[in-house]
C-alpha positions as CSV (number, residue, x, y, z in Angstrom):
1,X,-14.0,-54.2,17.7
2,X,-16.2,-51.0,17.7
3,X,-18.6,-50.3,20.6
4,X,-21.6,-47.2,20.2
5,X,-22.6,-45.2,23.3
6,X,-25.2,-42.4,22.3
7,X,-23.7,-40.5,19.3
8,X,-20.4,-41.3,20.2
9,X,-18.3,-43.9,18.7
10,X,-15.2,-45.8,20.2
11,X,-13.0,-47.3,18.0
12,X,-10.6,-50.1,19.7
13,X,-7.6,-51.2,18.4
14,X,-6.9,-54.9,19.5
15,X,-3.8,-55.3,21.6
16,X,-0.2,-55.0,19.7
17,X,2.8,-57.6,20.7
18,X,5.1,-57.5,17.4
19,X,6.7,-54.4,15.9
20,X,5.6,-55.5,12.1
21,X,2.3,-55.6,13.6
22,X,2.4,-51.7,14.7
23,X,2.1,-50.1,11.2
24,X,-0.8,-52.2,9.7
25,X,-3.0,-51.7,12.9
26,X,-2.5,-47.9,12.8
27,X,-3.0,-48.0,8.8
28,X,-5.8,-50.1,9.4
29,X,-7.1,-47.9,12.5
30,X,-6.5,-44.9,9.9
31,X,-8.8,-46.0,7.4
32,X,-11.9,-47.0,10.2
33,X,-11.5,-43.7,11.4
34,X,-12.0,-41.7,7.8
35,X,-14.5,-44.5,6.8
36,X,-16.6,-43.6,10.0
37,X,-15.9,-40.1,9.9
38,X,-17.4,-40.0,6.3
39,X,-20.1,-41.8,7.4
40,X,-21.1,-38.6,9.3
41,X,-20.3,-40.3,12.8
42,X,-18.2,-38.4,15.4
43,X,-15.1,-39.4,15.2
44,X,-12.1,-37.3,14.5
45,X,-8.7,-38.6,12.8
46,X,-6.0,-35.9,12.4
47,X,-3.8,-37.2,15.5
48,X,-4.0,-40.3,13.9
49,X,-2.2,-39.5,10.8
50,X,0.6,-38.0,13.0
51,X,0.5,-41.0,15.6
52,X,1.9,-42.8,11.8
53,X,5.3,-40.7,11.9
54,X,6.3,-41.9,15.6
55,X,6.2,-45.6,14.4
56,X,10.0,-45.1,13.4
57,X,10.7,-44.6,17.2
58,X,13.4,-47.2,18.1
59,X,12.2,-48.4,21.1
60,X,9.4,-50.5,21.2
61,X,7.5,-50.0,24.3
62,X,7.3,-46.0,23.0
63,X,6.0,-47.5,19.4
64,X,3.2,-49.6,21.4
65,X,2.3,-46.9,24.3
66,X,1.6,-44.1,21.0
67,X,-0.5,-46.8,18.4
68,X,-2.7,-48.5,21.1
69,X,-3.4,-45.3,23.9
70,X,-3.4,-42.4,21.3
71,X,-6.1,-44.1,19.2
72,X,-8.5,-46.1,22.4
73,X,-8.5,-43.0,24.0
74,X,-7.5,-39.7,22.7
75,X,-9.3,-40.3,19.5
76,X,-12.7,-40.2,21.2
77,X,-14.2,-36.9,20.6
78,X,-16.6,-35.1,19.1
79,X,-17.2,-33.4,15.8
80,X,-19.9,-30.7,14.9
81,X,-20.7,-31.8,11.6
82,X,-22.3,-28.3,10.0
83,X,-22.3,-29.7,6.7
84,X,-23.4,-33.0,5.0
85,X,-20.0,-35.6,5.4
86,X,-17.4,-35.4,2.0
87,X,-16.9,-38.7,-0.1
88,X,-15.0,-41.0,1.2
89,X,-11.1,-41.9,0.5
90,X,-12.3,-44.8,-2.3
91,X,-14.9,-42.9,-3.5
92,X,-15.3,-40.3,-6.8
93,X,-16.2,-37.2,-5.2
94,X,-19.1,-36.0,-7.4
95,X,-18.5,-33.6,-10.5
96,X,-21.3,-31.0,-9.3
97,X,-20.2,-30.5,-6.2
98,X,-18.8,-27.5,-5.3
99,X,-15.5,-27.6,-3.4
100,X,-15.9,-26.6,0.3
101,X,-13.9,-23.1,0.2
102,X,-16.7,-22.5,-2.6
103,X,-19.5,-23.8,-0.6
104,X,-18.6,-21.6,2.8
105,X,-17.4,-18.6,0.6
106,X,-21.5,-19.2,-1.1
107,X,-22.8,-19.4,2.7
108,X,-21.2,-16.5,3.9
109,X,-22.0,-14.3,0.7
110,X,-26.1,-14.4,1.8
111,X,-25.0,-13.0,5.2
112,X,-24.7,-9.7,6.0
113,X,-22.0,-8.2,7.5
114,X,-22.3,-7.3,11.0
115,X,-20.9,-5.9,14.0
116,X,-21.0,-6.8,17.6
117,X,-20.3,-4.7,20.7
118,X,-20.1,-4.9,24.6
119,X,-23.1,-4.9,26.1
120,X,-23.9,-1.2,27.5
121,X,-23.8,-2.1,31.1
122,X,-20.4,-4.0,30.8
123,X,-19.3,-1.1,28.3
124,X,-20.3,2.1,31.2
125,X,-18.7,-0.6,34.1
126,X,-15.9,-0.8,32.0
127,X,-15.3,3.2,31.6
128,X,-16.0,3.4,35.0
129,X,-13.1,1.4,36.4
130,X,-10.9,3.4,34.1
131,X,-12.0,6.9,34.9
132,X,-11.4,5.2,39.0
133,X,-7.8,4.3,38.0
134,X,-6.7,7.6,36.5
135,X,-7.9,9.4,39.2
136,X,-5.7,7.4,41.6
137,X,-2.7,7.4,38.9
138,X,-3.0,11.1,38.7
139,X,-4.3,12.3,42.4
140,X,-0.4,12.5,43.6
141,X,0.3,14.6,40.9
142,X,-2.3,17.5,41.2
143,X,-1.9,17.4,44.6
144,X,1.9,17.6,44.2
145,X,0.9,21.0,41.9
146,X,-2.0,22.3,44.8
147,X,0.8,22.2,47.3
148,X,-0.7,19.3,49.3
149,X,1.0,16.6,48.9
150,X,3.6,18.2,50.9
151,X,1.9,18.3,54.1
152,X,0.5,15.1,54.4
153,X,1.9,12.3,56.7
154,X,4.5,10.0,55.1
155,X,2.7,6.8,55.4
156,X,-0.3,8.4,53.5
157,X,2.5,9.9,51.0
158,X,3.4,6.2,50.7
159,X,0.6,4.6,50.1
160,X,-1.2,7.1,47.3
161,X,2.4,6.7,45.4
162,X,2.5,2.8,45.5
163,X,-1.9,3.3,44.5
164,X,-0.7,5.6,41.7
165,X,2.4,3.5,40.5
166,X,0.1,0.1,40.6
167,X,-3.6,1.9,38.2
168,X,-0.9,3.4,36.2
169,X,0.1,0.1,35.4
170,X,-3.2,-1.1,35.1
171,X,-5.2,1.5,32.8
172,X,-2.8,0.3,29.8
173,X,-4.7,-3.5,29.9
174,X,-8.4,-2.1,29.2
175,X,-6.7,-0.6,26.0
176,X,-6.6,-4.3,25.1
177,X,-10.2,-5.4,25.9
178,X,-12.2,-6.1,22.8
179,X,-15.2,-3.6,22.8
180,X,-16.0,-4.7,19.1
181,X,-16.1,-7.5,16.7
182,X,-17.2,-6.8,12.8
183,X,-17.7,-10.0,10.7
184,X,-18.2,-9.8,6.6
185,X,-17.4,-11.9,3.7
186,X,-14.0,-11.7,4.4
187,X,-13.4,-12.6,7.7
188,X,-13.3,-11.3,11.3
189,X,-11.6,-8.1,12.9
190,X,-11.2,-7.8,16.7
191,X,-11.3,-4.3,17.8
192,X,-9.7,-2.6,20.3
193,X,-8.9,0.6,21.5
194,X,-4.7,0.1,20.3
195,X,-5.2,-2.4,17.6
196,X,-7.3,-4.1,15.1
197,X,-6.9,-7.8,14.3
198,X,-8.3,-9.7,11.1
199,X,-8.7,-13.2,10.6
200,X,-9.8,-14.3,7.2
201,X,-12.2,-17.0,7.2
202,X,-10.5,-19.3,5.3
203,X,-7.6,-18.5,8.1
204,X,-9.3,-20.1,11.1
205,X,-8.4,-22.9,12.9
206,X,-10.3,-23.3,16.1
207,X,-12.6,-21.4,18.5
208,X,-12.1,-21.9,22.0
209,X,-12.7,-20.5,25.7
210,X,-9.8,-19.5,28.3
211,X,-10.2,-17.5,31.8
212,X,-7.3,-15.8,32.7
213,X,-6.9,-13.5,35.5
214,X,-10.7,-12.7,36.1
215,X,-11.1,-12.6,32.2
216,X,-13.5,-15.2,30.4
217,X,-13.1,-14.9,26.8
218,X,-13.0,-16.7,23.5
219,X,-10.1,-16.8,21.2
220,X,-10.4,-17.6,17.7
221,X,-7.4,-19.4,16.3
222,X,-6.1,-19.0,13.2
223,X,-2.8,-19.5,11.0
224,X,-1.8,-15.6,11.3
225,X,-1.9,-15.3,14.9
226,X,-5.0,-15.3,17.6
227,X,-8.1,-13.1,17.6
228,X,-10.2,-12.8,21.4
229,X,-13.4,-11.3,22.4
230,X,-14.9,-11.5,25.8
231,X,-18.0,-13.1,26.7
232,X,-19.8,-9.9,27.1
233,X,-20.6,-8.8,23.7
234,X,-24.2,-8.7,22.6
235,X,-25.5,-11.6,20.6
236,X,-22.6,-13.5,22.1
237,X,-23.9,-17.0,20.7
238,X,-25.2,-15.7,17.3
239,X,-21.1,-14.5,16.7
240,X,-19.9,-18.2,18.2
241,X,-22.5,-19.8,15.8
242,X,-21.0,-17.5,12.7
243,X,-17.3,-18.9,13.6
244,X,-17.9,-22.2,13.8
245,X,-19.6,-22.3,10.2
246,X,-16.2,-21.9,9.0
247,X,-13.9,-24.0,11.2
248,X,-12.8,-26.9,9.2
249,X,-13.9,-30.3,9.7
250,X,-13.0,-32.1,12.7
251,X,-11.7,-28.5,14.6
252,X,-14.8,-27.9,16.6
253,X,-14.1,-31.3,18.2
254,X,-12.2,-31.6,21.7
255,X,-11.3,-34.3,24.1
256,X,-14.1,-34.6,26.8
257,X,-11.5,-37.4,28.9
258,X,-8.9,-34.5,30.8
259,X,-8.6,-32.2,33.0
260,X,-10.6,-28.7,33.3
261,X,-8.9,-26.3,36.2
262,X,-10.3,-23.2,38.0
263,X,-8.9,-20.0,37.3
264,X,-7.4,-19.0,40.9
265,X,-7.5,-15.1,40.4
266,X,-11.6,-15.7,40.3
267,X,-11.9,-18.3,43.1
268,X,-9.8,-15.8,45.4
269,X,-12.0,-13.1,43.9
270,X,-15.0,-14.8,44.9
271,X,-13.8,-15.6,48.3
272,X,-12.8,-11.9,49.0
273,X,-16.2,-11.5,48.4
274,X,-17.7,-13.9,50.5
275,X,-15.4,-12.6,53.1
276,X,-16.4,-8.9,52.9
277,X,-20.1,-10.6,53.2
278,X,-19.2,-11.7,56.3
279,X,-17.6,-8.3,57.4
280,X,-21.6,-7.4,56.5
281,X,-23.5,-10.0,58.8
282,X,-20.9,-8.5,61.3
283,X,-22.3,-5.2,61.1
284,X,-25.8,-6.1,61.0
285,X,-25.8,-8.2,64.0
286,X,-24.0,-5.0,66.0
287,X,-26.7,-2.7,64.8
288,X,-29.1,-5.4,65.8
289,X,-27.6,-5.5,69.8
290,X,-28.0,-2.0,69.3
291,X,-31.6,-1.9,68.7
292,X,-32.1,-3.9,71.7
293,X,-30.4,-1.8,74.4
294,X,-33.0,1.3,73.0
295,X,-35.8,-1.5,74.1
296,X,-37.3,-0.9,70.4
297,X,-39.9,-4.1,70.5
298,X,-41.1,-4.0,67.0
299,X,-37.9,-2.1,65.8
300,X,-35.8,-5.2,66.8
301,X,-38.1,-7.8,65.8
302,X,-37.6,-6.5,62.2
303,X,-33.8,-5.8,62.1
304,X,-33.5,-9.7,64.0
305,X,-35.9,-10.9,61.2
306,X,-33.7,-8.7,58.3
307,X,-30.8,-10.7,60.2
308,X,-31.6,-14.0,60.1
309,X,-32.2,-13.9,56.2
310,X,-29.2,-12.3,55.2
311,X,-27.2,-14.6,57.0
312,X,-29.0,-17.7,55.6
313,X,-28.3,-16.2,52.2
314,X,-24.7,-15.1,52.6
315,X,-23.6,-18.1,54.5
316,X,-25.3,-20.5,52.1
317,X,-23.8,-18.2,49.0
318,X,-20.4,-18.8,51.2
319,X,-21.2,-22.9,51.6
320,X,-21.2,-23.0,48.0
321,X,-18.3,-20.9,46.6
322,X,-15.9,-22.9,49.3
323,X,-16.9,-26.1,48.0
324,X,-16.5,-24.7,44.3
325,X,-14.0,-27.1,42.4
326,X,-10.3,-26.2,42.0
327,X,-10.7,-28.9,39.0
328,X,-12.6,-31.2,36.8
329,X,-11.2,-34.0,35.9
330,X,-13.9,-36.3,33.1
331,X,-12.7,-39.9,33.7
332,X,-14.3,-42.6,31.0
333,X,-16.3,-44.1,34.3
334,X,-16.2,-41.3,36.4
335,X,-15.9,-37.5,37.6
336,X,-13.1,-36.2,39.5
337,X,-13.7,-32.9,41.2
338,X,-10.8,-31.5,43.5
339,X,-12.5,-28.8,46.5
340,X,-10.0,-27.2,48.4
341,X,-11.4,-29.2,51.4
342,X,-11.8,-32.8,49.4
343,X,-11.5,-35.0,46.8
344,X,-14.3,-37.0,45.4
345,X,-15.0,-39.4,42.5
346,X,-18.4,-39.2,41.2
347,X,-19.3,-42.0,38.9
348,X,-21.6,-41.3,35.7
349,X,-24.8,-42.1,37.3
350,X,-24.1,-40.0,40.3
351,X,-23.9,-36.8,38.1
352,X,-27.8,-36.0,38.3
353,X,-28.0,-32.9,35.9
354,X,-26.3,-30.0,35.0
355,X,-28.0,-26.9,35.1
356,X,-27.6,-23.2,35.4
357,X,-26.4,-20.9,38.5
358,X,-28.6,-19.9,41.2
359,X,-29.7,-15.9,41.4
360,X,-26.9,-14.4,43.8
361,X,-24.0,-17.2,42.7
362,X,-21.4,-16.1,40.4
363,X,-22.3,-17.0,36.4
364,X,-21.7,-20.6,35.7
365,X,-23.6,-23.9,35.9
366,X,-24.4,-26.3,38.6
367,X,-23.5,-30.3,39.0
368,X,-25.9,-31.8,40.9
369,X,-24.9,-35.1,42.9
370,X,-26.6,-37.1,45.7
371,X,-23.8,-35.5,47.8
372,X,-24.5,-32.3,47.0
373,X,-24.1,-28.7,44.0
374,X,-21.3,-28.0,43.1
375,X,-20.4,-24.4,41.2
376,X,-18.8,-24.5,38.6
377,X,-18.0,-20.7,37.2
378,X,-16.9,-18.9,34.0
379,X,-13.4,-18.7,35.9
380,X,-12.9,-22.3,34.9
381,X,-10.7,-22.7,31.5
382,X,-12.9,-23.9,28.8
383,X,-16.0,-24.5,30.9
384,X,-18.3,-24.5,27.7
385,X,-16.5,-27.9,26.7
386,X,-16.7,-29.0,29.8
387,X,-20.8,-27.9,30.1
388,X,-20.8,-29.7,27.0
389,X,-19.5,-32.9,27.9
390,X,-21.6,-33.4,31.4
391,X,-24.6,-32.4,29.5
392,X,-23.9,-35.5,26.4
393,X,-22.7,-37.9,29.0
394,X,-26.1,-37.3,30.8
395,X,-28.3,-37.3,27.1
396,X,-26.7,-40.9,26.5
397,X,-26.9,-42.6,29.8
398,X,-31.1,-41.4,30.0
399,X,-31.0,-42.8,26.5
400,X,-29.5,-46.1,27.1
């Protein structure tokens, strides 16, 4: 039985009771899946042909549990289909057309090569943090040479060693940040400022986004190892658009139905920030007492009026980064978002639309629900797929 939801497609296997019964349904299974996927609709069919090699397992129950829940559920996902679909498995693939290495070699020949950089704000920020940490690394040292180290108090001795010891450590890492990518005919070649990385074309395997340690970046996948750029480089989505012209068919899809978790570096990030915010409100309110004891009428009507915004800003900015999710977790009926306050299960027509961050709230996108926005940042691993998902789920159910 096959059921159509939007441009999605769900193939269900019926139920499974014999062991002689397992191979034909997957076989059977097998050959919908290609049939539909040649057909141009979204389905994808590679775990399929390895669900077939697990059939030998002696034990029944584990022969059942991987034929029926590998294909009803982790089978449903989508396909970016960049190119018109191949012939199918019973059908003569036509004489003039030109095999698909030729046809994506052809493609890529009528572009140009091109390069792509960090943008120059993220580049000088960048710099600027390094140029920070060697100073600190290297302040012990001169005034070790100036004679002044030697008569400061131990506990300041103490702490500008362990300062020195810990951006020591840390200058090494921007020597691995990606300030350059350079695509040609050929393929792609990460640069950085210790190494170069090339992926042919013909090499990759899958494009896809991780956030690690206050780091959002994509990471291109291929059979001699692993490319990544962050999400700073100019042109960002021209260069994602270029990649994913030459992933082969059925890579660019992913399984909307698990779970998508928040990268804790960030969310601690974020709350120092919200914290040192708060340190802010504290000083304004003091200066504002102050202005009051001076008897300053119109002085202190503007510092109390300068008072009461910022803290409707800061606390709301605050409201919203404590109730940002620690997960996502896309159910088939619903929405699991984990706070670190709650717990709540938003069914599909609860999830009212999915839209960008607000001006002063980190970079991201917002789920709107009846009980309330909920942020959901760059720190979160693979939050494009998961952007992606909300945003289908929502197409289909306004078009049903």
């Amino acid at each position: 039985m096959r059921s159509v939801t939007g441009r999605h497609q769900v193939v269900t296997i019926p139920a499974i009771t014999t062991a002689s019964g397992i191979e034909t349904t997957i076989k059977d299974a097998v050959m919908i899946l290609r049939r539909l996927f040649c057909a141009g609709t979204v389905v994808s069919t590679s775990d399929a042909a390895d669900s077939r090699s697990l059939i030998n397992k002696p034990n029944l129950s584990e022969q059942i549990v991987v034929a029926q829940g590998s294909i009803m559920f982790l089978f449903f996902r989508k396909v970016q289909m960049s190119q018109p679909p191949s012939p199918g498995p019973s059908q003569d693939p036509s004489p003039s057309s030109p095999p698909q290495d030729a046809l994506a070699s052809r493609i890529e020949s009528d572009k140009p090569a091109k390069s792509y950089r960090l943008r120059m704000m993220v580049l000088v920020r960048i710099m600027a943090e390094v140029a920070a940490l060697v100073i600190v690394a290297i302040l012990p040292v001169v005034l070790l040479f100036l004679g002044k180290f030697q008569i400061l108090p131990l506990p300041w001795k103490i702490a500008m060693s362990i300062m020195a010891a810990g951006a020591a450590m840390i200058v090494p890492f921007y020597g691995f940040v990606t300030w350059k990518v350079r695509t040609d005919d050929d393929g792609l070649t990460a640069v950085t400022a210790f190494k170069r990385k090339t992926i042919a074309w013909k090499e990759v395997r899958a494009l896809v986004k991780r956030s690690t340690w206050n780091f959002p970046r994509y990471v291109v996948e291929g059979a001699s190892g692993e490319a990544s750029f962050p999400v700073w480089l100019d042109n960002l989505s021209e260069l994602l658009e270029r990649i994913k012209d030459h992933l082969p068919a059925g890579s660019a899809s992913f399984n909307p139905y698990r779970m998508f978790r928040q990268d804790p570096v960030i969310l601690a990030m974020h709350m120092a920030q919200s914290a040192a915010g708060l340190l802010f409100l504290g000083v304004l309110w003091f200066f504002y007492a102050e202005t009051l004891k001076k008897g300053n009428g119109s002085d202190s009507l503007m510092v109390l009026i300068f008072c009461l915004i910022a803290t409707a800003i800061l606390l709301w900015r605050l409201f919203i980064i404590l109730l940002m999710p620690l997960s996502v977790e896309v159910k088939l009926e619903f929405v699991v978002i984990k706070t670190c306050f709650f717990t709540v299960a938003l069914p599909w027509e609860k999830i009212l639309s999915v839209k960008p961050t607000m001006p002063l709230l980190p970079e991201g996108f917002m789920i709107k629900s009846p009980k309330g926005w909920y942020l959901v940042g760059n720190g979160m691993d693979r939050s494009d797929e998961l952007e992606a998902a909300l945003k289908d789920k929502i197409c289909d159910r306004k078009q049903t």
